[in-house]
N, C-alpha and C positions, 0 to 999 in steps of 0.2 A: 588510211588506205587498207581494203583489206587483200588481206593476202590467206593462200592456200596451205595447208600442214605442209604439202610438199616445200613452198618455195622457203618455211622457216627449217624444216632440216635441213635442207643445202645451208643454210644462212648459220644455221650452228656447226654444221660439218664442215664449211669453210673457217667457222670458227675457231675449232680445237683444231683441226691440221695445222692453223699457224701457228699455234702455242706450241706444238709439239715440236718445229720447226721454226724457230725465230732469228732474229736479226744475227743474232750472237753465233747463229749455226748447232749449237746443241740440239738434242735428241734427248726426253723425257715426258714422263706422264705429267707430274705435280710442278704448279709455278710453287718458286721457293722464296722471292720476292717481299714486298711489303704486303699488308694485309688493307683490300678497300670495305669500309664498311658501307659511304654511300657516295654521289658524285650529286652537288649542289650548282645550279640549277640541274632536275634531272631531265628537263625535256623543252626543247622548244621548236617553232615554226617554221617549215621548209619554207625559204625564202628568205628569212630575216638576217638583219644582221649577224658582226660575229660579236663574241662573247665571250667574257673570263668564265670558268666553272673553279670549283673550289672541290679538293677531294678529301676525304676525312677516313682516318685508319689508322694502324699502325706499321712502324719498321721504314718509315722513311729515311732517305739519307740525304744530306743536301746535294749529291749526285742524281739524284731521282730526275726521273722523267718523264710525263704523261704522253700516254699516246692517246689516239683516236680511232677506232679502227687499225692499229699498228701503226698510225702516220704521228710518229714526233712531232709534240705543239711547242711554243715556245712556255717553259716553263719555268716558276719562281717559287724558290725556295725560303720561305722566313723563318730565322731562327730568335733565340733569347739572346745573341750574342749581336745581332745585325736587324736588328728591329727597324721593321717598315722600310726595307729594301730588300734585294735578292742575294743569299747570303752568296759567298762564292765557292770555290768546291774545298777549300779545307777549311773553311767551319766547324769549330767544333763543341758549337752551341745547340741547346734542344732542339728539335724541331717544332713550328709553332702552326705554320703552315702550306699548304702545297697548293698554289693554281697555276691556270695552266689558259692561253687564248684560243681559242678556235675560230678558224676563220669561216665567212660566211659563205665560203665554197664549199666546206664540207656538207653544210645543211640544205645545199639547192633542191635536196630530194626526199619525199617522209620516209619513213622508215623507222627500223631499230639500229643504234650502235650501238662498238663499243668501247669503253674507257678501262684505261689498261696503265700502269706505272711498270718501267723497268728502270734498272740502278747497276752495280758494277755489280759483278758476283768472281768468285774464283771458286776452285774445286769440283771436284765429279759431284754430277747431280744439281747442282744452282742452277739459275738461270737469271735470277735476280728480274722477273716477271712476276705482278701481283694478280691477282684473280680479276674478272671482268666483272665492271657493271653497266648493265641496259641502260641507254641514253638512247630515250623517245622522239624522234624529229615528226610532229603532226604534218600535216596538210594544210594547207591554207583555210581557213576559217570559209565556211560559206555564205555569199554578201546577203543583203537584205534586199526584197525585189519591190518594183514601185508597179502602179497599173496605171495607165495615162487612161488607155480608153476602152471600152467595153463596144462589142456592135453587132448584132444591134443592144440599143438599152432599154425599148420595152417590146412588149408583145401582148395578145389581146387574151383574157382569161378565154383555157378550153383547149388553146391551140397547141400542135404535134411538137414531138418532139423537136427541138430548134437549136440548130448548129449556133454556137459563141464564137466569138475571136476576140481575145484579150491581146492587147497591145502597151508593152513596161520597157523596162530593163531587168536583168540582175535573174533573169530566169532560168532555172535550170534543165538540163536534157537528162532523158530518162538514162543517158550511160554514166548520170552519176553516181557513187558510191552511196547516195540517198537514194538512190530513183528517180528521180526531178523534182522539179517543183508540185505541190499540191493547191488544187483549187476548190475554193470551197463555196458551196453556196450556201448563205445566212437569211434565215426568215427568224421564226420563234425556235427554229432547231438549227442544227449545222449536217448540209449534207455536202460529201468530198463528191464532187466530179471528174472523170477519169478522163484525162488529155487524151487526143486523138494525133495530136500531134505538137510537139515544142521544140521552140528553137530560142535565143538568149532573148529575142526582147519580143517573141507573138509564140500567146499559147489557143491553140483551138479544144473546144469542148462540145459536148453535146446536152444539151438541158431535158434533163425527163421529161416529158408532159403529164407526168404526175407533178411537178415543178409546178408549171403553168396554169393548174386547175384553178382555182381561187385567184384575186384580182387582189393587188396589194404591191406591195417594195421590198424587193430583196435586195443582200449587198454581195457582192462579189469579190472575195482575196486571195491572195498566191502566199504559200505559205511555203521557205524552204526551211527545211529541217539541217539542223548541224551536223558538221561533217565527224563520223565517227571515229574512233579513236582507232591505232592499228592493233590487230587482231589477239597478241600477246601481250597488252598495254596491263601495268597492275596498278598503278599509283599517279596520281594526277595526271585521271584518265578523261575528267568531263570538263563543264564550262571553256571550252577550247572553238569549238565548233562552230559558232557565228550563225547565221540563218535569224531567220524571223518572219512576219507575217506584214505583207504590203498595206497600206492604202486599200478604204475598202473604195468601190464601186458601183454608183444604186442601177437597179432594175426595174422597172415599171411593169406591174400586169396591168393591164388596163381591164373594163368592166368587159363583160361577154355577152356575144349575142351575134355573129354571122356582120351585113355590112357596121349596122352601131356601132360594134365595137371598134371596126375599123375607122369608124368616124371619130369614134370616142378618142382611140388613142390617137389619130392625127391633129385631133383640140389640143392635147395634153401635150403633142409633142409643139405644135407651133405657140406654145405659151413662154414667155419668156422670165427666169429669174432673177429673182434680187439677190444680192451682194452686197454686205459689210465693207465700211472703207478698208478694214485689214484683209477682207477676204475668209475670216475664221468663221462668218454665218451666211449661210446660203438659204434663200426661200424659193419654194417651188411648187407647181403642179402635180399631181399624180392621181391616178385613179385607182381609189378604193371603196368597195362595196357597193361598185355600180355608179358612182357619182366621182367628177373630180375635184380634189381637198386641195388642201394649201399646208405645205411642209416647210417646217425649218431644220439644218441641219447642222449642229455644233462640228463644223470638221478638228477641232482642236490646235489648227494650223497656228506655228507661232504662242500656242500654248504651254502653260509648266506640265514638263510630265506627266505629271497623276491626271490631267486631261484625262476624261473616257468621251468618245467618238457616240451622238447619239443625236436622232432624230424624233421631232415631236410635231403633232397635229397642231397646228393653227384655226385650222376653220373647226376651232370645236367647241361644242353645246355649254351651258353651264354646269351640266353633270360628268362634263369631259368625254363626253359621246362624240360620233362625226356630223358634221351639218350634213343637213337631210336632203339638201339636193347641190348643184354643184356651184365651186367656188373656180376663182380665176385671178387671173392679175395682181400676183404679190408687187409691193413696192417696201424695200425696207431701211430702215434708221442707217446712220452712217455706223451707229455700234453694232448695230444688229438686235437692240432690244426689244425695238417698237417693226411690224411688220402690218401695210393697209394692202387689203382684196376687197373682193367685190365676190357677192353670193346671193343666191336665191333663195337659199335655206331661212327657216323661218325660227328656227330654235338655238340664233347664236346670241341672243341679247333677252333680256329682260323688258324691254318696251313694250312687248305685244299688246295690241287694243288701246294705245295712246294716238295722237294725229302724226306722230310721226316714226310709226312703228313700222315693222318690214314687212311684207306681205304684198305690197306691188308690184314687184319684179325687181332687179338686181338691187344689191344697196350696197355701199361703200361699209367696211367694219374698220377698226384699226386693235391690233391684238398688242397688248404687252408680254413679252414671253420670257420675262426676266433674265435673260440672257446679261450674265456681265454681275448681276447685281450681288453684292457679297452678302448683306444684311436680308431680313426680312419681305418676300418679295410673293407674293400671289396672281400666278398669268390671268391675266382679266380681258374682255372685249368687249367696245363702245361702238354705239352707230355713228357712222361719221358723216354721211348723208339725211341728215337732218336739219331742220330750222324751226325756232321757237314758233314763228309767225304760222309756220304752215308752207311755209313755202312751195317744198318740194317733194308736199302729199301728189301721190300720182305719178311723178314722175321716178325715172331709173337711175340711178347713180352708177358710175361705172371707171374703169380706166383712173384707177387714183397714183398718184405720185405725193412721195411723202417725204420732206423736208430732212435735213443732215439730224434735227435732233429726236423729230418725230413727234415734235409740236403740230405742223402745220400740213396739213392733206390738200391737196387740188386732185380736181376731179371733174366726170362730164355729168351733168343731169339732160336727160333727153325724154319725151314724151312722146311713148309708143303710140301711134295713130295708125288706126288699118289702110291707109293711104294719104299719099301726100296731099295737102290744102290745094284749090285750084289758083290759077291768079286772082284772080278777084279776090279768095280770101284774103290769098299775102294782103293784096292792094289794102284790103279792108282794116287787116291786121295792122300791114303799118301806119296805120294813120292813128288807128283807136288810142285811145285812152283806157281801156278798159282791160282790165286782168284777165277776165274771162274771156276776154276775144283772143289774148296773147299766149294762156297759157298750155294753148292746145296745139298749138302751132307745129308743132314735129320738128322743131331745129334745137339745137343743143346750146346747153348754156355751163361757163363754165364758172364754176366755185371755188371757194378756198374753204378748210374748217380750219378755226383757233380752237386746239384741245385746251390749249391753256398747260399743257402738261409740261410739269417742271418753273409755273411761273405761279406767283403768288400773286392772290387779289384781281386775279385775272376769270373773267365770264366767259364762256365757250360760246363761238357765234361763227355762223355759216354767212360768206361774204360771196354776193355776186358781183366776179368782175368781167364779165360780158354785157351788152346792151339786152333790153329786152325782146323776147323770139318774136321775131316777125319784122325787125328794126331793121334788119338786112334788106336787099333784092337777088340774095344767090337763090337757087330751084336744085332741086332733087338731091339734095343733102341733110332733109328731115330723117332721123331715126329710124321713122316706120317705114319710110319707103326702100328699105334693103339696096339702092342703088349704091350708097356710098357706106362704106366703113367710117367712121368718127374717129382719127386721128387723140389718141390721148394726152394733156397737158403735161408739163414736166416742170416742177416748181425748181426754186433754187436753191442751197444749200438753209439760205438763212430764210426762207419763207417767203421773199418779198417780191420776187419778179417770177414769171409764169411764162412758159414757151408752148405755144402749140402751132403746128402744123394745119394746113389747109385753105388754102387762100382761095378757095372757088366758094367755099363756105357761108352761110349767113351769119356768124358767129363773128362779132365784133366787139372791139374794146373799149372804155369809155377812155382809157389811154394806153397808145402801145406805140412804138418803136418796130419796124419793118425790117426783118432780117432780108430775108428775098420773097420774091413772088409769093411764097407758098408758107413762109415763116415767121411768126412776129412773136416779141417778149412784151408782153405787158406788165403793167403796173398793179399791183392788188390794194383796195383802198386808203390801204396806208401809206401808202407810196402817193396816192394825189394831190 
């Protein structure tokens, strides 16, 4: 607490008046008393408990007495005569030592006291009152603050300066003896931004739009600072004060450019993340550098300590650059190791100029980002829309879900056609026998991939388990003709059964099980 030079000379001018004038009724300048060298513990927490103190000096008498401020404690006297109990008043054994209880009424408020021994005196001049020593009562430590939500949480690179609202607990108001809470904004530097207004659990701010120029992820924290020590404090004056620094919270700039950007960051905001069965890794969307990436983020959540809190690029090059155009749709491991998207980027694999290299338009990746692994571990990325035969040259992979261990990908391949086949084709389509009549078809086919990862003697192979396109009679659910969205697969923990959505669809199974109308779990060839 701080306090003003005036309110501490009152606080010592009430101090030595009472000396001059104490219990006993005497009138003198000097106590004549025992002599206090120091008082053990010498300071603790308004609010707390109460507590034995221990006084150390000389000229005690087993008559002694501690006060508190002038208020007699109950006090114990141990001599060499009455070892390990309170001697009683004609003892006439050394003195070993003096404590004394304080109760937790005296401490309900910070400040300085103080500790004081009086004893029997007779004669002009005694008082049998020992000298004062300062007992520190701090303030309550100040808590640590959390941030639940930030809002908005992105905004389009370029754009004006932009009102925040942080929504925690544990926030503090600028009338505190700190100033409030502080918030800072974190990129490659840390800039403080200056509340507009705070209250315990919503802080508002305002973001520079020098902030906002460049398109990337920043984090957001509320830092309260310790509460400080009172203003005559000499001796275990610090580590008291509690405070610390929130949960950070990410911010999205998205790429710039008037409506694009608005388009851009409305992609980025309806993309949905993956999640670790613990919760401690999160994969997401964001836009940086004009395209948007794929991010994982170690929250440290349920972590040891020495955790450090840190986000890494997934959709990235093999020289650890950003994929060159944009990515989408994380799905990730139940550990959070393994995380599969989908990208257009052409410089995230090694394939290129093979039959089933990327370059057609979106492709299924699956990244390992070594999360978790204690030994030996290098983030690597594989195509996971692939097939030896050729299968699924031409076609998009898209919309992947990835298995509890991160063995096993499903996913949609669809074949972009500048408009839907007429009936006659279908009709044509499904009768054929022939690949090339089917494999233009514009209706979506779903697959599974075996990375084989984490099994031994095991060949990596892409499984279709949907019929061939055109095998249906649904209409205007072809890829190319923008009428419908392609509902995404969702495998199951252990690889083996696959759920998608869409029963108006052409898209059927060689075996499945009927949730409802619009739902069905299928079988994946090892299941038939």
């Amino acid at each position: 607490m701080k306090r003003s030079w005036t309110a501490i000379a009152v606080a010592f001018a009430a101090f030595f008046a009472a000396t001059g004038c104490n219990d006993y009724g005497n009138t003198f300048q000097n106590n004549t008393g025992a002599f206090l060298q120091f008082v053990s513990p010498s300071n603790a927490t308004a609010g707390g408990a109460g507590f034995t103190i221990t006084v150390t000096g000389s000229g005690f008498v087993t008559q002694t007495i501690v006060t508190f401020n002038q208020t007699k404690l109950t006090t114990c006297v141990v001599t060499t005569t009455a070892a390990n109990v309170c001697a009683p008043a004609n003892d006439t054994g050394t003195i070993v030592s003096v404590t004394a209880v304080v109760p937790a009424a005296m401490i309900s408020k910070s400040g300085t006291d103080f500790v004081q021994t009086v004893q029997p005196h007779s004669g002009t001049g005694t008082n049998g009152l020992s000298n004062a020593v300062a007992f520190i009562v701090f303030p309550p430590p100040n808590p640590v603050p959390t941030i639940t939500t930030i809002a908005p949480n992105s905004a389009p690179a370029g754009n004006a300066a932009l009102p925040l609202t942080i929504t925690g607990t544990n926030f503090l108001l600028t009338s505190d003896p700190t100033g409030g809470s502080q918030v800072f904004w974190n990129t490659t530097t840390q800039t403080t931004l200056t509340p507009t207004n705070i209250t315990a659990t919503q802080i508002q701010v305002t973001v520079p739009a020098a902030l906002l120029a460049t398109a990337g992820t920043a984090t957001v924290t509320v830092n309260n600072l310790p509460v400080p020590p009172p203003a005559n404090c000499q001796i275990n004056c610090t580590g008291f004060g509690g405070g610390g620094t929130s949960n950070a919270a990410t911010f999205t700039i998205t790429g710039a450019g008037g409506n694009s950007a608005n388009a851009n960051a409305a992609l980025v905001e309806e993309e949905t993340p993956a999640v670790s069965l613990d919760g401690r890794y999160v994969a997401y969307a964001a836009s940086q550098g004009g395209h948007t990436q794929i991010f994982a983020r170690d929250t440290c959540q349920g972590a040891d300590p020495s955790c450090q809190q840190r986000t890494i690029l997934i959709s990235s090059a093999l020289d650890g650059t950003a994929a060159t155009d944009d990515s989408h749709s994380p799905s990730m491991s139940s550990d959070g190791r393994y995380v599969a998207f989908t990208s257009v980027a052409t410089n995230l694999v090694a394939e290129t100029g093979t039959s089933a290299a990327p370059g057609t338009g979106r492709q299924v990746y699956l990244r390992d980002t070594c999360f978790g692994v204690s030994g030996s571990c290098t983030p690597s990325t594989q195509l996971i829309s692939t097939d030896p035969n050729g299968t699924l040259v031409g076609l998009e992979g898209i919309l992947p879900s990835l298995s509890a261990s991160g063995r096993f990908v499903a996913f949609l391949a669809v074949t972009p056609s500048p408009a839907s086949p007429s009936p006659a084709a279908q009709a044509t389509a499904a009768t054929s026998k022939s690949a090339a009549s089917t494999n233009n078809s514009g209706y979506r086919q779903v697959f599974v991939r075996d990375t084989c990862l984490g099994t031994a003697n095991c060949t990596p192979k892409t499984t279709r388990i949907s019929l061939q396109p055109g095998d249906g009679s649904g209409t205007g659910s072809g890829a190319g003709t923008g009428t419908t969205k392609p509902a995404g697969p969702a495998i199951s923990g252990g690889g083996d059964h696959v759920a998608l959505a869409g029963g108006t669809t052409a898209t059927l199974f060689m075996r499945s099980v009927a949730v409802d109308d619009g739902v069905f779990v299928a079988l994946t060839k090892s299941q038939q």
